[in-house]
N, C-alpha and C positions, 0 to 999 in steps of 0.2 A: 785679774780683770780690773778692779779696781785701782789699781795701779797705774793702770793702763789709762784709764778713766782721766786721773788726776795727772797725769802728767801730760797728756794734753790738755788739759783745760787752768794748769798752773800759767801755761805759756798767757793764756789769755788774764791772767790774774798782772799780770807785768804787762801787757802790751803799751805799745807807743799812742795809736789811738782812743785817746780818753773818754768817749763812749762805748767803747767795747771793753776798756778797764772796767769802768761803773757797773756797766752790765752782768759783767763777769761778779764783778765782788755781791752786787744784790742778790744773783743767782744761788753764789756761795751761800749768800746770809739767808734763801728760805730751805737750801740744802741739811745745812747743818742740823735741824727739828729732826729734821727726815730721817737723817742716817746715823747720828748722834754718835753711839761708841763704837759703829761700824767706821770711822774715821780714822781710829787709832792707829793703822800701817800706816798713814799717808801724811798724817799728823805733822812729824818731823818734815816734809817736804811743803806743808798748804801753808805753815805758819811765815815764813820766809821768804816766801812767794808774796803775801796777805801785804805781809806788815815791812818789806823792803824800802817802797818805793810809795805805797799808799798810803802811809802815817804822815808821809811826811811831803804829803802832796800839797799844792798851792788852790788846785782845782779842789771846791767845797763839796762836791758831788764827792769824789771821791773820797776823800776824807773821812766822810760823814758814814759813807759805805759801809769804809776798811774799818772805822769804830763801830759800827750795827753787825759787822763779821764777828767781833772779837768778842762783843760783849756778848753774842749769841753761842761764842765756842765755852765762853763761862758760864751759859747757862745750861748748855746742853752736854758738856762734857765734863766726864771729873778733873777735878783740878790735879790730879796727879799727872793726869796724861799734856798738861797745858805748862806745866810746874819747868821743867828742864826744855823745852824752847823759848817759853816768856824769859827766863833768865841768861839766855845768851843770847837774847835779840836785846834784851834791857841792855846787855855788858858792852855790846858794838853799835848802837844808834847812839843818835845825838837827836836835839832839836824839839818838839813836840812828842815825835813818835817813842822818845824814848821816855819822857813824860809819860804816858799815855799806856806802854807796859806796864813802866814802875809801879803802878797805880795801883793796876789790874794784879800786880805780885802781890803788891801789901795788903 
């Protein structure tokens, strides 16, 4: 069910309308408390969805989101489970967003 859950609501983590990106990622960021290490199946598919297209976004709303997501998956999740996707989104961005992992690894 969960699954199910997140993969449609990853589509809305990428959308073209950047109001309903925002929206989507804030949602994310008061989800995360809530569900914390019940995340861990979906983990490998929310982080890549998150941090594609919204690290390294121009619009500050979003931006500011997609960093209140991340910084809340390291707060609310063990770092084990954040450890091997932070590190292969570090290996393939550029720009800010990959600023912005590296950070969160070290």
């Amino acid at each position: 069910m969960l699954f199910q859950i997140f993969d449609a609501f990853k589509c809305r983590l990428n959308d073209l309308n950047s109001k309903v990106n925002r929206i989507a990622l804030e949602t994310m960021h008061q989800m995360i408390p809530l569900l914390k290490d019940n995340l861990s199946p979906v983990i490998n598919m929310l982080i890549p969805a998150m941090v594609d297209n919204n690290l390294n976004s121009r619009n500050p709303g979003i931006y500011a989101a997609a960093k209140n997501v991340i910084q809340a998956l390291c707060q609310h999740l063990d770092n084990y489970l954040l450890l091997q996707p932070f590190c292969t989104k570090a290996h393939f961005l550029n720009g800010k967003a990959k600023q912005d992992i590296t950070e969160k690894l070290a």
